[in-house]
N, C-alpha and C positions, 0 to 999 in steps of 0.2 A: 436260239433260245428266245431271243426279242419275237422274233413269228410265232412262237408258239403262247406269248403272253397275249399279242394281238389276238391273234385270233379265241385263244380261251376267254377275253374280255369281249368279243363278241358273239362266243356261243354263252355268255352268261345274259347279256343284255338282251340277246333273242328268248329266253328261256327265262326270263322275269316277264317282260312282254306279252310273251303267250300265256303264263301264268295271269296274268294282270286282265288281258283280254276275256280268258275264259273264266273269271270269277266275273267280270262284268256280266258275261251273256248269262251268268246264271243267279246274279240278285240283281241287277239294272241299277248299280249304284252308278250314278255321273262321275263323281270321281277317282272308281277304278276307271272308268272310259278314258279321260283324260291322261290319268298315268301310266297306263298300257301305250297310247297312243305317243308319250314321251320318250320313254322306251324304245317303242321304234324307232323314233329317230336317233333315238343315242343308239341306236343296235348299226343304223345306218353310218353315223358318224365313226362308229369305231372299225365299221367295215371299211369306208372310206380312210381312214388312218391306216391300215393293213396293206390297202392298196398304195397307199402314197410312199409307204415307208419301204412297201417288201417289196410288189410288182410294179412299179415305174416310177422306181426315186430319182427321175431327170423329171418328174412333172413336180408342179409345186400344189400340192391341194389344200395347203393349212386354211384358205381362205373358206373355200365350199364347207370343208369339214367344221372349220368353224360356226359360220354359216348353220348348220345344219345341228349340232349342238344347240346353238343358239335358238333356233326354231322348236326344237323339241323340248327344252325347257320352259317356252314364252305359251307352249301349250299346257305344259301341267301349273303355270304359274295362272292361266287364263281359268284355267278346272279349278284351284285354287281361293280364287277371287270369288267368279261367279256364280260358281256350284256348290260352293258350301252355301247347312242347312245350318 
């Protein structure tokens, strides 16, 4: 049951993502850019939790995954700041 939440939280973050992505390419707003680009990363980060938890729980990945979170947030926070009008 736990693999099937992982993974359903990362076909939802991919699928906000692309969403996000392809409203950008079709109004050029900066930040859908940046929150697409977020996204990824959180789609990344929860992919990396998937694999930590289900296919190789003798590795320890909370730091990367964190890590990784962390980066994709510090992007929509940067779209945030600088790109609002």
């Amino acid at each position: 049951m736990a693999s099937a939440v992982y993974f359903l939280g990362t076909v939802v973050t991919l699928l906000c993502a692309s969403l996000l992505l392809r409203a950008y390419l079709q109004t050029k707003t900066k930040l859908l850019l940046w929150s697409g680009l977020c996204f990824v990363g959180l789609t990344i980060a929860n992919a990396l939790l998937w694999v930590d938890l289900m296919l190789l729980p003798q590795l320890n990945l909370y730091t990367l995954r964190l890590a990784t979170a962390a980066g994709a947030m510090l992007l929509l926070l940067y779209g945030l700041i600088f790109e609002s009008e």
